[in-house]
N, C-alpha and C positions, 0 to 999 in steps of 0.2 A: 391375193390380198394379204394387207400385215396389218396386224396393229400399230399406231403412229405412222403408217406408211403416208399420212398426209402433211407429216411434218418435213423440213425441208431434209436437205441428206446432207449440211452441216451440221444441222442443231442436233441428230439425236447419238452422233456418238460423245458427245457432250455431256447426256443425258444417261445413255448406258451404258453397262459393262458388257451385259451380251444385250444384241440387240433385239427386238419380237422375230420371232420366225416367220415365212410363208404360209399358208394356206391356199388352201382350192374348195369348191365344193365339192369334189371327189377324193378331199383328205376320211380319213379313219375318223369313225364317229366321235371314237374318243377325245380325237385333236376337236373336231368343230363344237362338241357338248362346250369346251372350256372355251374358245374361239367365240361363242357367241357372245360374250361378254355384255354391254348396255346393250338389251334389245329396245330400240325404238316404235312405238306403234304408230298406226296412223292410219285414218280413219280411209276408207279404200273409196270415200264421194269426193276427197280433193280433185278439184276438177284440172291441176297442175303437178299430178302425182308422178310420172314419169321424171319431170323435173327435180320436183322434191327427193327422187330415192337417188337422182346422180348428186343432186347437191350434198343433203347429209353425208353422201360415200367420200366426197371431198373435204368433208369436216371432222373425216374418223371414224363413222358411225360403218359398221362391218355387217350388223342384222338386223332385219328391219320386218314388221308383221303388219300387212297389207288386211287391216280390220273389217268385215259384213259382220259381227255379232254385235256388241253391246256398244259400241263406241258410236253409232249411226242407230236412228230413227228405223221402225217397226216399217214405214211404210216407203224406205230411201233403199229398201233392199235390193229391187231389180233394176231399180237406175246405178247403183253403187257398183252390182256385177258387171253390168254393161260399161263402166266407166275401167273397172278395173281391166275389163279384156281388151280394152282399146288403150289404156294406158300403158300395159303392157307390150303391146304391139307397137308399137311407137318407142319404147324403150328395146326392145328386139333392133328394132330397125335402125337404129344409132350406131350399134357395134358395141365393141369396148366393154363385155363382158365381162369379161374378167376384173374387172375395175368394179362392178357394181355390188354391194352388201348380198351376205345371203339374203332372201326374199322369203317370204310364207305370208299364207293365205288364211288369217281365221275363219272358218266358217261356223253356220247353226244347226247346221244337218249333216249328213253323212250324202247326203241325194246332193250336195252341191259339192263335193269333191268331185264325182264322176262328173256332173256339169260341167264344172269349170278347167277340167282336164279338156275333154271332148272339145269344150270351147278355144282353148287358146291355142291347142294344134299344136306346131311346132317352137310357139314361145313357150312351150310348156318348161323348156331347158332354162329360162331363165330365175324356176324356182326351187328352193332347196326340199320345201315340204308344205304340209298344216298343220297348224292349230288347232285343236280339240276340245272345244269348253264343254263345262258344267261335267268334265269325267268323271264315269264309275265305274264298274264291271262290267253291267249290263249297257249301258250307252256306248261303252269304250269300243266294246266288240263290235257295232254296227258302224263305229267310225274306220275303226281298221281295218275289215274288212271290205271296206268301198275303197280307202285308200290301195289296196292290194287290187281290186279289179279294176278300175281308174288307168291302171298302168296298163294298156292296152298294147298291142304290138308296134303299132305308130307312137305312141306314148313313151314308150321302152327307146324306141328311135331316137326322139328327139331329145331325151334324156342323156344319150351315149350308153345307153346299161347303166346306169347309177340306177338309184330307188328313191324314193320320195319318202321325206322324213317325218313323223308325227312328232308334235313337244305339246300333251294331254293338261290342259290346266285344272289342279284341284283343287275347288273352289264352291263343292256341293253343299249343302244344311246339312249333310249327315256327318260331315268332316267336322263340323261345329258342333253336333250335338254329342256329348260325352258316350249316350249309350248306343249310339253306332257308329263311330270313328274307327275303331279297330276292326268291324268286320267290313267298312267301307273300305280302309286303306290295305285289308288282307283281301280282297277281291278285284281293288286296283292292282297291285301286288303280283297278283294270278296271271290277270289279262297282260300287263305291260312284259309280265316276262318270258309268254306266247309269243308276244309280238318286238321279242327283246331287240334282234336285226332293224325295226321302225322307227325305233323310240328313244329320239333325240338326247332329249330335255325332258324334267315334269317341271311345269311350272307351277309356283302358288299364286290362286288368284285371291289376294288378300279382300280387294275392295269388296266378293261379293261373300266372301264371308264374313266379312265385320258385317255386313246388310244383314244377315239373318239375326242379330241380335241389335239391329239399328245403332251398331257405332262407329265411329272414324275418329281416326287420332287426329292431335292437332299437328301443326309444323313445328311444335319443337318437342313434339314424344317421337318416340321409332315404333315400329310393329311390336317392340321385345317390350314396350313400356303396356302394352293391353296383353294382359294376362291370359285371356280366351286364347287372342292369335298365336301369342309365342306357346303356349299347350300345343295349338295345332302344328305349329314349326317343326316345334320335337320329336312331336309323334311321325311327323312324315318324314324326317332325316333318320329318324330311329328306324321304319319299318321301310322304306323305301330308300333311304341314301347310303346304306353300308357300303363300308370299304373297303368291305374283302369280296370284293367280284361279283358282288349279287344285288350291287344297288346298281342305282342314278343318279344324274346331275338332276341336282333340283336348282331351279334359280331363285334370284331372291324377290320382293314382292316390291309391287310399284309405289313408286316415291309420288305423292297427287300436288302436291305442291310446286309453283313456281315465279309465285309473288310477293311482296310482299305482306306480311298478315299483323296486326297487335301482335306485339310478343308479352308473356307473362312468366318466362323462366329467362333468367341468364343466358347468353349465348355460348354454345357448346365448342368453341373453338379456343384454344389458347394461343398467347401471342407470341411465344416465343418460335416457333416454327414461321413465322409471316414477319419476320423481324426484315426492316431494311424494304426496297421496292415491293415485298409480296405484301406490306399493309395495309395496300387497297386492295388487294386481293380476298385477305380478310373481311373487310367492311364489304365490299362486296357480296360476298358470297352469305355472310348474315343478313343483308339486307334482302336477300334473295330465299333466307330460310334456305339455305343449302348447308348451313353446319349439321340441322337433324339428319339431313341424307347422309351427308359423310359420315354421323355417327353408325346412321343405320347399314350402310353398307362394311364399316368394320365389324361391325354383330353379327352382319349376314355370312362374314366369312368365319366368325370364330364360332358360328352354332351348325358350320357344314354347307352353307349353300355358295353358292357360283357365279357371278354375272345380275342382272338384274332386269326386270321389264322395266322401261321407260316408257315417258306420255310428254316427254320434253325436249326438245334436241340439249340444253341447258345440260339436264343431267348425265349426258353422257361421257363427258370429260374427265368428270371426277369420281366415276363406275371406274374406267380405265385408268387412271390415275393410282388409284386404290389397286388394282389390280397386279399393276408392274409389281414383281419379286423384288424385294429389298437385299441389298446386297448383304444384310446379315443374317435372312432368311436364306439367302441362295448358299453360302457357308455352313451353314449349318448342315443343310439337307446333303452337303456334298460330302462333308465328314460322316453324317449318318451310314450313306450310303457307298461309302467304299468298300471292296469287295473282300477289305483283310477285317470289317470291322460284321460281318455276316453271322460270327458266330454269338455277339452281343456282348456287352460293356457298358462303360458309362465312361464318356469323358467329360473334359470342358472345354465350352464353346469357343473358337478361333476370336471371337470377341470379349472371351474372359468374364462373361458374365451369366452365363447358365450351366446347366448340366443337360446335355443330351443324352439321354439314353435309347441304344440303339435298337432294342427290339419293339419296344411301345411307338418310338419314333417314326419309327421306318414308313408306317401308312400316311405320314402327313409329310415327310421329305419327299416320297415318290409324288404324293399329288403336287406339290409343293415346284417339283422339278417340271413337272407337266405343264402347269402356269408360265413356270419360266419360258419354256419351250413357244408357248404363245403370244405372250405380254412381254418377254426380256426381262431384265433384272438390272436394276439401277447402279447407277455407278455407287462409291462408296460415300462418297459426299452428297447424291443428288438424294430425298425424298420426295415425297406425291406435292410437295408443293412446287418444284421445280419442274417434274412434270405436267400439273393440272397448271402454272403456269403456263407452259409453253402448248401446251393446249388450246387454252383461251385466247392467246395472243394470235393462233394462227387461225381461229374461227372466225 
């Protein structure tokens, strides 16, 4: 699978200077953490899910979390498994894997990882992992550890040898509360780096942390505009996402919007970038309250985090979109990172309008290159609105 690989194979050398690279789900953890990019959820009772995960995979969507926790009814739980084993099976049975988005399972318990392994048998190979809510130290350990037994010798089989990936959502009341965050995210911290080989992703689960203090933003705030949330951002890019070899990809927190709402701020998009045919694309996409998203996913990438949970097929265009490497970001990182320039300097940018300095630089040009590696890097004329057009156009 590629990123834009459902765009036609005229349109995206058009579109880029290098194009997205391949994938598997037997690439390096490292390549798929960034590879996952808009994750799309979806609630595992659609009674047409088998369908839904080919069709999204045809509209770009690469990973996809097959929901039994918070997204479905307290009492939709054993109908929802039974749905998900048979949808699955049924999506086994088509073929054409390799065409279809990573896959993951969120579950409530750690007892339904071995379940639903033991259950699905040999469709077991069509998943990349699970999802982890409510993690902490102590929960974490009882999750990961079933995930490890889970992996049965028929399980191992139908796998190929790969290993089933955990991406642990943090989203507890003690991540919110000022005077247990830090021994909560220094005990996540312990566990996730026990379990370093498992552990995909951490996601933030924003929605049930704003619950513990009863707030939610509007559609035209971002997570960074509520003060609580973006405290808890930082704190868990600070203690869990470092870039010197000892963190994680953290992703960014779900966008809940996808209607239109009253608006009472100005809209966050400027016109000059949507000049000419992309003007409906502009009206559009405010009419959609999609300019807060796009803001918030620039934030999410300037405050450290990766990719994004979704609740919308909508939102997935402009996650990716955002994500392609700009071809003055790809310049930049590539002067950083020459091998005569190792010893450190400072020059100026091949676009004549910053200063890079090489030694401070260096951790955000290698991440930086890594994205390219997965997303491509745009030609020198095109921006995310030529590609979020050409997106849209082929959904």
């Amino acid at each position: 699978m590629r990123h834009f690989g459902h765009l036609p194979d005229e349109v995206r050398p058009g579109l880029f200077h290098r194009e997205p690279g391949e994938f598997t789900v037997a690439s390096p953890a490292r390549t798929l953490a960034v590879a996952l990019g808009a994750t799309l959820y979806s609630p595992a009772t659609r009674p047409r899910l088998a369908d839904d995960i080919v069709k999204q995979a045809g509209r770009g969507v690469v990973s996809m979390v097959l929901c039994l926790e918070d997204s479905i009814h307290d009492a939709e739980v054993t109908g929802a498994e039974e749905n998900l084993v048979q949808q699955l099976g049924a999506l086994a049975a088509r073929g054409a894997e390799s065409a279809l988005p990573l896959l993951f399972i969120r579950v409530r318990t750690p007892e339904q990882i071995v379940d639903l392994v033991r259950r699905l048998g040999p469709t077991v190979r069509l998943l990349s992992g699970f999802v982890l809510p409510k993690f902490t130290e102590e929960r974490g350990a009882a999750f990961l550890e079933a995930l490890i037994s889970a992996e049965t010798a028929e399980a191992t089989a139908a796998l190929g040898g790969r290993r089933l990936f955990a991406m642990p959502v943090l989203e507890s009341p003690e991540l919110m509360h000022r005077e247990t965050r830090t021994e909560t995210l220094s005990g996540i911290g312990r566990i996730v780096d026990k379990y370093r080989d498992r552990v995909l992703a951490l996601r933030l689960g924003v929605t049930d942390l704003c619950s513990t203090y009863a707030l939610r933003r509007a559609p035209d705030m971002t997570a960074y505009d509520v003060q609580m949330i973006a405290s808890v951002i930082g704190d868990v890019v600070n203690m869990l996402g470092r870039a010197d070899g000892t963190g994680f990809t953290v992703t960014g927190p779900v966008w809940e919007y996808f209607k239109q709402h009253e608006r009472m701020f100005k809209p966050q998009l400027r016109l000059s970038p949507f000049s000419g045919r992309a003007e409906a694309l502009r009206t559009a996409l405010i009419e959609h309250d999609m300019d807060g998203l796009l803001r918030e996913i620039e934030l999410d990438r300037a405050n450290g985090l990766m990719g994004k949970t979704c609740i919308h097929p909508t939102h997935v265009a402009p996650v990716h979109a955002l994500s392609v490497v700009s071809h003055e970001e790809f310049s930049d990182a590539a002067d950083i990172l020459e091998p005569e320039r190792y010893g450190g300097g400072v020059l100026r940018s091949s676009y004549t309008n910053k200063m890079n300095e090489v030694k401070p630089h260096r951790a955000w040009a290698e991440r930086t290159m890594l994205r390219a590696e997965v997303f491509g890097v745009a030609r020198e004329d095109v921006s995310f609105v030529e590609l979020l057009s050409a997106s849209v156009r082929t959904a």
